[in-house]
DRENNUVEX-866803 format. One line per 10 residues: number of its first residue (from 1); their letters; for each residue x, y, z of N, C-alpha, C. Coordinates in Angstrom, 2 decimals. Last residue first. Example, Ala and Ser with C-alpha at 12.3 -4.5 7.8 and 13.67 -1.06 7.14 Angstrom:
# DRENNUVEX-866803
2) SA) 12.85 -2.25 7.08 13.67 -1.06 7.14 12.90 0.03 7.87 | 13.19 -5.69 7.80 12.30 -4.50 7.80 13.20 -3.30 7.80
***
This chain:
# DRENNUVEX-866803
158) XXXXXXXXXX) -12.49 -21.32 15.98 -12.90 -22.43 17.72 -12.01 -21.55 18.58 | -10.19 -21.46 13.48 -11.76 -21.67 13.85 -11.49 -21.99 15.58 | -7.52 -19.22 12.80 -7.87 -20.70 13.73 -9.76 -20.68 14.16 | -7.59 -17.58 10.21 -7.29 -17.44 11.59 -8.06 -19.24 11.92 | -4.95 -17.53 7.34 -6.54 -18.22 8.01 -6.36 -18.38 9.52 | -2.67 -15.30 6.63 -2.88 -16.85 7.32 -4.73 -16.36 7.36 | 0.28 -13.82 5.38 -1.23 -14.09 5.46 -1.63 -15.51 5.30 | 2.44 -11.47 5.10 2.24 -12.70 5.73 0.47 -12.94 5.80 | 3.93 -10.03 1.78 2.94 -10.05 2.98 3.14 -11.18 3.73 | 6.09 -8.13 0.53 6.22 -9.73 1.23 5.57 -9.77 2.13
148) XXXXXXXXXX) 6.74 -6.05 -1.99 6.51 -6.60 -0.80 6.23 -7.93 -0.65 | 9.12 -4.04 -3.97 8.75 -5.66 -3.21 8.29 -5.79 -2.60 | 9.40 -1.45 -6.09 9.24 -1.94 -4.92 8.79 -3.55 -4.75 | 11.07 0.78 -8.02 10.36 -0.63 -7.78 10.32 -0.99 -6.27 | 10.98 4.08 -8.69 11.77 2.85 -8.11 10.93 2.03 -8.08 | 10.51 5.22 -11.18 11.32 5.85 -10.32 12.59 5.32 -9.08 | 9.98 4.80 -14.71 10.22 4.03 -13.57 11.23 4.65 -12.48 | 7.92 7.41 -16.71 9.00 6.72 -16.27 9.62 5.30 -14.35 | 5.72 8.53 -16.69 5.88 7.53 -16.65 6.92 6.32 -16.53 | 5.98 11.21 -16.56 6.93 11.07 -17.91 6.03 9.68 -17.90
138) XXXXXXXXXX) 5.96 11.72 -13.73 5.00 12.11 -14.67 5.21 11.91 -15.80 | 7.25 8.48 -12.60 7.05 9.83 -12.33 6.32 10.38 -13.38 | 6.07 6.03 -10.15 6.59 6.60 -11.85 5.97 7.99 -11.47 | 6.48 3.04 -8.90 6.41 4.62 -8.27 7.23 5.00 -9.67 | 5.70 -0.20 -8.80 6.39 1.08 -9.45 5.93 2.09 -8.76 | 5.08 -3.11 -7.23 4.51 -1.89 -7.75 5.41 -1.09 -7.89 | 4.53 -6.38 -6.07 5.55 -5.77 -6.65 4.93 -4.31 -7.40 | 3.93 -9.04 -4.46 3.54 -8.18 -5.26 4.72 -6.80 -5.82 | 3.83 -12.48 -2.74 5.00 -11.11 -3.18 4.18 -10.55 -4.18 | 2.21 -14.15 0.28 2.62 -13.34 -1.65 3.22 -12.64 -1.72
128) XXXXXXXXXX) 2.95 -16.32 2.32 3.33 -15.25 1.81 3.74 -14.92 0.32 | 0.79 -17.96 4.28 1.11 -17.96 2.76 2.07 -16.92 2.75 | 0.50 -20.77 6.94 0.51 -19.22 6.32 1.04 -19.10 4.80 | -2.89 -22.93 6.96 -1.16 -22.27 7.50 -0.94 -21.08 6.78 | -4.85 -23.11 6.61 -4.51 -22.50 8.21 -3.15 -22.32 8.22 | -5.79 -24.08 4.47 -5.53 -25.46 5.58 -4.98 -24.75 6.69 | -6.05 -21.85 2.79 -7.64 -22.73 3.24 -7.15 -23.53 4.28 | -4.13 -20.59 2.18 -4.76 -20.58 3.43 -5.45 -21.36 3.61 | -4.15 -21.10 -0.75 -2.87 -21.35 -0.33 -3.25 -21.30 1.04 | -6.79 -19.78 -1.65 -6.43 -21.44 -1.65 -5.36 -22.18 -0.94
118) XXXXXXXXXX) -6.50 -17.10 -1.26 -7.69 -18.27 -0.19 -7.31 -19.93 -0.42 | -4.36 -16.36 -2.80 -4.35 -16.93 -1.44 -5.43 -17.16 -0.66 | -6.11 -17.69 -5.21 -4.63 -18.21 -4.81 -4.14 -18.01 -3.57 | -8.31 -15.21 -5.22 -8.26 -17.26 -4.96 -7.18 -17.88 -4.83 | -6.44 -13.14 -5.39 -7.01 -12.99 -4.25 -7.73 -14.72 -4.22 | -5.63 -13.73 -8.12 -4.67 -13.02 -6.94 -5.24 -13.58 -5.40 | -7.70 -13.37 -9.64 -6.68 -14.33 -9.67 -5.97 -14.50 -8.65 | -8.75 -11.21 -9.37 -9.58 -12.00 -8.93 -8.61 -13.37 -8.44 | -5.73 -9.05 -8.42 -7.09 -9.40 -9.45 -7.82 -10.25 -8.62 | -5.37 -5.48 -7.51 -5.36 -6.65 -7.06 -6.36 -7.78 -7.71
108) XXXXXXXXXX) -2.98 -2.77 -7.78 -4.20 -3.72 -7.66 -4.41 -4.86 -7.43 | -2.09 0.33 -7.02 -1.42 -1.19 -6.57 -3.22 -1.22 -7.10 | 0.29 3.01 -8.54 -0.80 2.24 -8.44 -0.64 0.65 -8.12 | 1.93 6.06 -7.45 1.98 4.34 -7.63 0.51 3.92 -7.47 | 3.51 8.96 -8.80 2.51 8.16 -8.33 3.01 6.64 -8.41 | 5.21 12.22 -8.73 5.38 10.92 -8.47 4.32 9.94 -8.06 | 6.00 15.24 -9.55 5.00 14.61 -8.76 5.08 13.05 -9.41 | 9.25 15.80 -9.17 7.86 16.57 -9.80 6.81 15.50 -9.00 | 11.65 13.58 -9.53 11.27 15.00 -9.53 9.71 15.36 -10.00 | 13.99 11.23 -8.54 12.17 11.53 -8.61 12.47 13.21 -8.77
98) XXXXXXXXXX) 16.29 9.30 -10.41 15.73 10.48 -9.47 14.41 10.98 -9.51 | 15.60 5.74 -10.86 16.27 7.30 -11.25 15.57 8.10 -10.48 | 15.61 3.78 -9.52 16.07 3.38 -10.77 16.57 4.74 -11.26 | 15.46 2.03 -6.54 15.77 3.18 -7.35 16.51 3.04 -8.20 | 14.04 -0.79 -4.79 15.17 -0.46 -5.70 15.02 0.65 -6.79 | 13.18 -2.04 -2.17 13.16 -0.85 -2.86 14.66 -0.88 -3.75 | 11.55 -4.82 -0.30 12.96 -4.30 -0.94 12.28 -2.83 -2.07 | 10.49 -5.97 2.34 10.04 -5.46 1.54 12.06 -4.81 0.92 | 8.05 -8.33 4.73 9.26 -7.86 4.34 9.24 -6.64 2.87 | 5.29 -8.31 5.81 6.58 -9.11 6.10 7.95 -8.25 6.02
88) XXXXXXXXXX) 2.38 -7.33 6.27 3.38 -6.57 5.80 4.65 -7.61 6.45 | -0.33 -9.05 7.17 0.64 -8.36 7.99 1.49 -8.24 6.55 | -3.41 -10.52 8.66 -2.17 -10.12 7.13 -1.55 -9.08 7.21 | -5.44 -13.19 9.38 -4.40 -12.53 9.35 -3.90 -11.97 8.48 | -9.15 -13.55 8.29 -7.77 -13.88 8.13 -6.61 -12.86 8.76 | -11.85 -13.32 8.70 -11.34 -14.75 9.29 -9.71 -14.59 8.39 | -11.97 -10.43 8.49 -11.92 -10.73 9.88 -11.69 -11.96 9.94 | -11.43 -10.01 4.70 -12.29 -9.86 5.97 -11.58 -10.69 7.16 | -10.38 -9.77 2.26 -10.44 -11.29 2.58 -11.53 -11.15 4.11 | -10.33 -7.26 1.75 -10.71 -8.12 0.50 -11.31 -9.59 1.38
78) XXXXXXXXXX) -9.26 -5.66 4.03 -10.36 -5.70 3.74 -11.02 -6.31 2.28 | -6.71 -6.73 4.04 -7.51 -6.81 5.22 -9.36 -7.04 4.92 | -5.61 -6.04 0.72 -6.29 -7.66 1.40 -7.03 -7.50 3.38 | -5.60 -3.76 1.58 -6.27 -4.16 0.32 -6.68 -5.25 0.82 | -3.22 -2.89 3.85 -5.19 -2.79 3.71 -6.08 -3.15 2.93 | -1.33 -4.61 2.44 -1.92 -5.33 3.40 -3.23 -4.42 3.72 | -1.04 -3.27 0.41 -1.33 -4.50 -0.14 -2.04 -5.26 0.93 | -0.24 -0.18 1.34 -1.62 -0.32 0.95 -1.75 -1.90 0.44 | 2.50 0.57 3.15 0.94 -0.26 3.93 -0.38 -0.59 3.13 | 3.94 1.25 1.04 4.36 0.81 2.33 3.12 -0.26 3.00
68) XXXXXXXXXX) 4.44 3.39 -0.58 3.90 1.96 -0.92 3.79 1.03 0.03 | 5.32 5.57 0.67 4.23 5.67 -0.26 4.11 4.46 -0.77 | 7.48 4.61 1.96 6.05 5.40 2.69 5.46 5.20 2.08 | 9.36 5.05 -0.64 8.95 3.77 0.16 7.63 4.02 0.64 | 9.68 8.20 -0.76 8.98 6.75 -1.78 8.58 5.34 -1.70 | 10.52 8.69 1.99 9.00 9.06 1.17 8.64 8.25 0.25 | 13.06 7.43 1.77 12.22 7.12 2.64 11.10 7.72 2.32 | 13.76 9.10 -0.67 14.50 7.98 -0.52 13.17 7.25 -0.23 | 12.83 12.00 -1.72 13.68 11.39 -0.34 13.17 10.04 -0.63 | 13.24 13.57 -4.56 12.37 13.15 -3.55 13.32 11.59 -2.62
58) XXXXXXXXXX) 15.91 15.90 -5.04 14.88 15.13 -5.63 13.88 14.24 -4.45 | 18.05 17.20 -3.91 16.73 18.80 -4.54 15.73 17.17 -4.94 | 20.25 16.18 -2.23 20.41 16.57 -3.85 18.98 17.61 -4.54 | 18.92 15.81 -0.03 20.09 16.45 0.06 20.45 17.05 -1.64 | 15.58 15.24 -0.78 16.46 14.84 -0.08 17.60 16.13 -0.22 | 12.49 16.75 -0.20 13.77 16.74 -0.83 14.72 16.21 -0.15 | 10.40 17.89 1.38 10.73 16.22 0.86 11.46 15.53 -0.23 | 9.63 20.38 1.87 9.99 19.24 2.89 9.96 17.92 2.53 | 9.47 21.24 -0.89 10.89 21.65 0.35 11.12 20.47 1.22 | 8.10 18.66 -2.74 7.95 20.09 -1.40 9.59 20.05 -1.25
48) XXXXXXXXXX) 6.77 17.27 -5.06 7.98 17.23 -4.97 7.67 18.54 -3.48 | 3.73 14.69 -4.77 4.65 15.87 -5.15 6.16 16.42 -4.42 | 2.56 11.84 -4.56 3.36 12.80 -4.13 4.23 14.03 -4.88 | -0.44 9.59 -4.48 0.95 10.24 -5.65 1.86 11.46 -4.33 | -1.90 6.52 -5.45 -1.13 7.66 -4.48 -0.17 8.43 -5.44 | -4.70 4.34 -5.86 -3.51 5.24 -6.28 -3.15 6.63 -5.45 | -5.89 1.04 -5.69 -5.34 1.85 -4.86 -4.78 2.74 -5.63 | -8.23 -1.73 -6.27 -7.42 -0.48 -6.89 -7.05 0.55 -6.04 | -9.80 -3.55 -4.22 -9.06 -3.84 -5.34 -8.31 -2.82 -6.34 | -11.88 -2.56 -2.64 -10.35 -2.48 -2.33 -9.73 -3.16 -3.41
38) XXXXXXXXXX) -14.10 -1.68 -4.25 -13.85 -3.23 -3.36 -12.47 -3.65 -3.02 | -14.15 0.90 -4.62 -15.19 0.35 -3.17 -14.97 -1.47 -2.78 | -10.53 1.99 -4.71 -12.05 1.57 -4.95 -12.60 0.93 -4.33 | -9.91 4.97 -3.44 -9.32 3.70 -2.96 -10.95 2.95 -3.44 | -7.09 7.98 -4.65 -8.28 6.51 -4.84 -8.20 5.27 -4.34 | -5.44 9.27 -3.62 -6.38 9.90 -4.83 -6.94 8.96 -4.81 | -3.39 10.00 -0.75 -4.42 8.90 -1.36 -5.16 9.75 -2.08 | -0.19 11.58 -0.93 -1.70 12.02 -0.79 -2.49 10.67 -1.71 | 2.23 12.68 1.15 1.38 11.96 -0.07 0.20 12.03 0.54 | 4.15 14.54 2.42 3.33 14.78 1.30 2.71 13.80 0.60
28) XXXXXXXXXX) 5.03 14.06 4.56 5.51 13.93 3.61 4.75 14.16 2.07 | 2.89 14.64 6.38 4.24 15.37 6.52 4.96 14.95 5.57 | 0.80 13.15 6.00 0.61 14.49 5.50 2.26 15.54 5.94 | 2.11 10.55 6.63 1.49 10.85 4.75 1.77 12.47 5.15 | 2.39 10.85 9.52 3.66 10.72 8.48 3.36 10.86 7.05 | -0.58 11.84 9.91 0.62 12.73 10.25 1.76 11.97 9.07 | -2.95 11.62 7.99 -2.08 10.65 9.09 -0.79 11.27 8.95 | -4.74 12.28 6.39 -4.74 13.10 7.11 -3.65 12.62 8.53 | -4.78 10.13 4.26 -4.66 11.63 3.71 -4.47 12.58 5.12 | -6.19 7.77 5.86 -4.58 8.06 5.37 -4.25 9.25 4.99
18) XXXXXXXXXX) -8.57 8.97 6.15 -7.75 8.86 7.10 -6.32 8.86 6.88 | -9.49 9.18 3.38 -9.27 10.59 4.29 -8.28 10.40 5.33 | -9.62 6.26 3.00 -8.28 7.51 2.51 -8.38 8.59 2.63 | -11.25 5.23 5.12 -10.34 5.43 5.08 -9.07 6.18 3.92 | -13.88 6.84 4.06 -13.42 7.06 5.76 -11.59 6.45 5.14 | -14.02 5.41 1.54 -13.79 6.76 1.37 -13.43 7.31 3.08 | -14.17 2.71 2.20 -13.05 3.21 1.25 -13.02 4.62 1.71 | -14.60 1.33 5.54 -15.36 2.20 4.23 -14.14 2.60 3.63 | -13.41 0.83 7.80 -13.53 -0.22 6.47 -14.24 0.34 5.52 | -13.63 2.74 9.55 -12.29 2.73 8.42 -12.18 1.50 7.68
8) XXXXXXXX) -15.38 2.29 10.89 -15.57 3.47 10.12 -14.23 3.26 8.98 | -14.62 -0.09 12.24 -15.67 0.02 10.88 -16.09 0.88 10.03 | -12.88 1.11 14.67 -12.89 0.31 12.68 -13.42 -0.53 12.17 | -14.60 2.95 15.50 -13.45 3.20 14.65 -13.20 2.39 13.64 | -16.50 1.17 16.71 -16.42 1.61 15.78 -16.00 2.36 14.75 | -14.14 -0.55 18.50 -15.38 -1.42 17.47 -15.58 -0.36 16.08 | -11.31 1.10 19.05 -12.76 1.10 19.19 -13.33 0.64 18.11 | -8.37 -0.86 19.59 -9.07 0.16 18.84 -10.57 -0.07 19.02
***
């Protein structure tokens, strides 16, 4: 990728246009509403479309995932900067009840959060945090839970 491509997409506001305009978000309908200036608060939401109904009339399965999918590892890319690795590992979804209507998830990230894995890296090996975020529907209700399982390392000095 071009140098300044991404630097244009280390700005909050370049990148959740970008996500807002990335074919699989904008074919499923979500939509980034906020990404704060120190990547520490993320919120998405999705509304219910034709095109993102599953078989029963409620929101598809695979859209609700999508929608939590990649924002812990852009949070930390750009929390921790260029001396670390951090990759998206693993991840579990568990639906609790049918989505209807418009559907959000908020991910953050504390101070707490982010010294635990500079501390757990500091010696170069790898860490993997688990975080964990809801997708609630307008009631607030719990739609499904989600798991992720980043990988994140301290890149090798020299």
């Amino acid at each position: 990728m071009k140098r300044w491509f991404r630097r244009w997409l280390r700005d909050p506001r370049w990148l959740r246009w970008g996500l807002n305009i990335y074919p699989p978000y904008l074919g499923a309908g979500i939509k980034v509403r906020t990404i704060s200036p120190d990547y520490r608060y993320v919120e998405v939401e999705m509304r219910l479309h034709w095109y993102n109904r599953n078989y029963v009339g409620t929101h598809f399965g695979g859209s609700l995932y999508s929608m939590t999918d990649p924002f812990y590892m852009l949070m930390l890319i750009n929390i921790l900067g260029p001396d670390y690795v951090v990759w998206d590992q693993a991840a579990e979804i568990v639906f609790r009840r049918p989505g209807r209507g418009k559907v959000r998830a908020v991910f953050t990230l504390n101070e707490a959060q982010i010294e635990d894995i500079r501390r757990a890296t500091a010696d170069g090996k790898p860490y993997r945090p688990t975080f964990m975020v809801n997708v609630v529907d307008e009631a607030g209700e719990v739609v499904a839970e989600v798991k992720k399982v980043l990988y994140v390392r301290r890149k090798r000095q020299g």
